[in-house]
C-alpha positions as CSV (number, residue, x, y, z in Angstrom):
1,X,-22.1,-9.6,-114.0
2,X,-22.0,-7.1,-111.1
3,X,-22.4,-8.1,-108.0
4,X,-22.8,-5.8,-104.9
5,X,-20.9,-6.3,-101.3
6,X,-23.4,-7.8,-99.1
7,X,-23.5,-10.9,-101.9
8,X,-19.7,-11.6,-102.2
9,X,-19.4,-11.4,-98.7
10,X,-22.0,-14.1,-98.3
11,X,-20.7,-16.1,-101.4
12,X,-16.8,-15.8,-100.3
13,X,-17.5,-16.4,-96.6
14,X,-18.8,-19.8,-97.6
15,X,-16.8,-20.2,-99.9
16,X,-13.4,-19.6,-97.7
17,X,-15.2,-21.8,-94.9
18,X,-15.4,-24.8,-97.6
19,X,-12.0,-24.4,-98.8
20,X,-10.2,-24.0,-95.2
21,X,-9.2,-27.1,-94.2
22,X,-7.6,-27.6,-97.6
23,X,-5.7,-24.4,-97.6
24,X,-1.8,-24.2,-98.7
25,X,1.3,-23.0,-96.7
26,X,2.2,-19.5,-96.4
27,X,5.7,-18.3,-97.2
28,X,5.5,-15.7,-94.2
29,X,9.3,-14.9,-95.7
30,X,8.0,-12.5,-98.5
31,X,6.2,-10.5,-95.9
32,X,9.7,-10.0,-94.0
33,X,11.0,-9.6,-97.6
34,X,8.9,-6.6,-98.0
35,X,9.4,-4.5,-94.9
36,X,12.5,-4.8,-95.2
37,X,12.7,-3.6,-98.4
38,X,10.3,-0.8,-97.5
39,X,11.7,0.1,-94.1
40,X,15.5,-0.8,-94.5
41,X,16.4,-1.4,-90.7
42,X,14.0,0.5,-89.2
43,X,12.1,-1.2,-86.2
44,X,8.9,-1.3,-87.0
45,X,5.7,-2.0,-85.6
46,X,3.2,-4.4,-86.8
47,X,0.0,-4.6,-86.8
48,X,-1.9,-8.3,-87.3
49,X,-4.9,-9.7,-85.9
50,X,-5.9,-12.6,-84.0
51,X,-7.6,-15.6,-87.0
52,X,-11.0,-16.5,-86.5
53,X,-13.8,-17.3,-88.8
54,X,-11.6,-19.4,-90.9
55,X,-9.3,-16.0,-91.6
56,X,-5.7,-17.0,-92.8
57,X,-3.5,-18.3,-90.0
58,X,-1.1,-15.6,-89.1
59,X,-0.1,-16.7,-85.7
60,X,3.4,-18.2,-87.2
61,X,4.5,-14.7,-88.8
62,X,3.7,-12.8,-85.6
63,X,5.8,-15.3,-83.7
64,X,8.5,-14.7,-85.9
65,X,8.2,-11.0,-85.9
66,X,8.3,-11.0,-82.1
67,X,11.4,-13.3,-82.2
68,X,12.7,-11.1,-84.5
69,X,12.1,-7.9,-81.9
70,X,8.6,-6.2,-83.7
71,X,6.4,-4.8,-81.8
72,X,3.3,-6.8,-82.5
73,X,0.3,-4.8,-81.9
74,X,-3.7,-6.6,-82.4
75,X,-6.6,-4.1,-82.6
76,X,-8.8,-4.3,-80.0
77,X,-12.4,-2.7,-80.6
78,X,-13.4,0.0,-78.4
79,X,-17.3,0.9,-79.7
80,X,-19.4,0.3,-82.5
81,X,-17.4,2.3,-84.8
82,X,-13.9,2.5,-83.6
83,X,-11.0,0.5,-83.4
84,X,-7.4,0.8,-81.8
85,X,-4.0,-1.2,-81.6
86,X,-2.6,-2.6,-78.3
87,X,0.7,-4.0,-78.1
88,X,0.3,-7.9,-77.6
89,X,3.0,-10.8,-77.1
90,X,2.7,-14.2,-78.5
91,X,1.3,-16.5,-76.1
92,X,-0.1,-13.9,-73.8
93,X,-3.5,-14.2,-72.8
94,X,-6.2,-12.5,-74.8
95,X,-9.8,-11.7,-73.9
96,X,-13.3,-11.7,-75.3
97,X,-14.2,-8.4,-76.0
98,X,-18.2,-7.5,-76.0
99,X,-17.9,-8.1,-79.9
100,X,-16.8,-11.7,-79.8
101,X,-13.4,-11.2,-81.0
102,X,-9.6,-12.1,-79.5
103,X,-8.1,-9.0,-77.8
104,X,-5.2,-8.0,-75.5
105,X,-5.8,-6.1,-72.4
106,X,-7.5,-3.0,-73.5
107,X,-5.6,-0.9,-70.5
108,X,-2.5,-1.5,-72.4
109,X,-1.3,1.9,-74.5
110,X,-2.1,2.0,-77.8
111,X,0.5,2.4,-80.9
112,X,-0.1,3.3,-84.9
113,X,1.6,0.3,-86.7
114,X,3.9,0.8,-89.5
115,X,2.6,-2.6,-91.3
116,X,-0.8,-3.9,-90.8
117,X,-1.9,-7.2,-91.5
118,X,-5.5,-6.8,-93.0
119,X,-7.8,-9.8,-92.7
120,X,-10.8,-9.6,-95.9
121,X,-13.3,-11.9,-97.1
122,X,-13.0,-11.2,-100.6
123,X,-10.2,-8.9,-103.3
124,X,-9.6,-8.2,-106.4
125,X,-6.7,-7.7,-108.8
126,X,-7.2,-3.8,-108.2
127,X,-6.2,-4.2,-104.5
128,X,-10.0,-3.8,-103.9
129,X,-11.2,-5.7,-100.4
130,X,-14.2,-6.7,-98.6
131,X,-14.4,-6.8,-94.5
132,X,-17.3,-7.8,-92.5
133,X,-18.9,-4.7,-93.6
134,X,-18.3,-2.9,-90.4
135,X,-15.9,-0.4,-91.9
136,X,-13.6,-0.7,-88.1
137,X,-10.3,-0.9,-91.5
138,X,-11.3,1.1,-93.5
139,X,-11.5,4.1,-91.0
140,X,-8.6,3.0,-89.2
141,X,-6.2,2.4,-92.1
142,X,-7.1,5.9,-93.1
143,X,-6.3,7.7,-90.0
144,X,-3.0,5.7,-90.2
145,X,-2.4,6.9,-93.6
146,X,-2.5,10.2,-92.4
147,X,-0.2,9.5,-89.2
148,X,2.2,7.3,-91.0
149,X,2.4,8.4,-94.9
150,X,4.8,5.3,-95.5
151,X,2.6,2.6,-93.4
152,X,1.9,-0.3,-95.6
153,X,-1.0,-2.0,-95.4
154,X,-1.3,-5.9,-96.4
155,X,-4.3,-8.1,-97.2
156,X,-4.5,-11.8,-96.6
157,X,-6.4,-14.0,-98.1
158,X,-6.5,-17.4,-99.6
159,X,-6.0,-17.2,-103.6
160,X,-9.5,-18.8,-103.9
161,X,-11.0,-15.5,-101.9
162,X,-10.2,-13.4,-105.7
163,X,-13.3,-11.7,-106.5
164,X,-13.1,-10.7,-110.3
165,X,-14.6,-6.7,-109.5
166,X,-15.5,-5.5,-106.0
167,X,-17.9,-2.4,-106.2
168,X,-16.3,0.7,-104.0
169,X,-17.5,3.9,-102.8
170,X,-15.6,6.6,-101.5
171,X,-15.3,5.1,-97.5
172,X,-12.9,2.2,-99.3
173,X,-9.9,1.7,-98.4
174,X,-7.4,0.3,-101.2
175,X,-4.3,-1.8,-99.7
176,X,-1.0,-1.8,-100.7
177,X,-0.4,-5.2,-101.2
178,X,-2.7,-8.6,-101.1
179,X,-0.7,-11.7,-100.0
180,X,-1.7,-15.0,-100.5
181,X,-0.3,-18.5,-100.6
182,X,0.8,-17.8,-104.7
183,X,2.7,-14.7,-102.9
184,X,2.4,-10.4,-103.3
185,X,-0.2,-8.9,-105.3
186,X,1.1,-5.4,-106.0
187,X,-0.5,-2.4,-107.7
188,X,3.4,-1.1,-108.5
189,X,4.0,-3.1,-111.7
């Protein structure tokens, strides 16, 4: 049975908010594991966001990035539409923005990441996601694509948050990769 967006995202946001507390641990390891392999020793730049709404936890791995000399960069929402990356390091303050969500200081300058770390509600085994239904990803992660042909973009999610089919129109975005606590879902077999 089909099912359109605005129902999974109801049925997985509950669903993931359920489930949270009961969550397993992350082996943030594969995620260095695969820049690596896709960047060699290239310093790269990453791009991850801030968890709320009972998103995965990604606080650890940026920590580890930054001690391991990454650029960490957090988007930060400048209007309804349109989102940027500001650079941000662990521990600094962040700030409400207008939209509710975590954000560094919008004056800092803004950088195209090389990885980003994609928070989703819902994914299937085609590399498929669902947002909040905003579209702030999808447009960005495009533009990026076109910057940065080799960025890699990463989805996180719980294994619990696989949808069986997501329906997609032609402003989806497709990740790279979906990582969850079972490890990397890729399309490369």
């Amino acid at each position: 049975m089909k099912h359109d967006k605005s129902y999974l995202r109801n049925r997985f946001l509950i669903k993931r908010k359920k489930k949270y507390l009961h969550s397993k641990k992350f082996n943030f390891s594969l995620i260095f594991k695969l820049i690596k392999k896709h960047f060699k020793n290239k310093k790269v730049i990453i791009g991850g966001y801030y968890p709320s709404y009972y998103e995965v936890n990604i606080l650890k791995l940026l920590q580890e990035a930054s001690k391991k000399k990454f650029k960490i960069v957090l988007p930060v929402i400048k209007t309804s539409s349109l989102m940027s990356f500001k650079i941000w390091i662990p521990n600094e303050p962040l700030y409400v923005s207008k939209f509710g969500i975590l954000e560094p200081k919008s004056t800092n300058k803004g950088f195209t990441p090389d990885v980003i770390i994609v928070p989703l509600v819902t994914f299937d085994s085609q590399l498929n996601r669902i947002g909040y239904g905003k579209g702030y990803y999808d447009r960005k992660l495009k533009k990026i694509k076109k910057i940065k042909r080799n960025a890699i973009c990463i989805g996180v999610a719980h294994s619990f948050q696989k949808s069986e089919s997501i329906p997609t129109n032609k402003h989806d975005f497709k990740l790279d990769y979906i990582f969850t606590e079972r490890g990397i879902i890729s399309s490369r077999k």
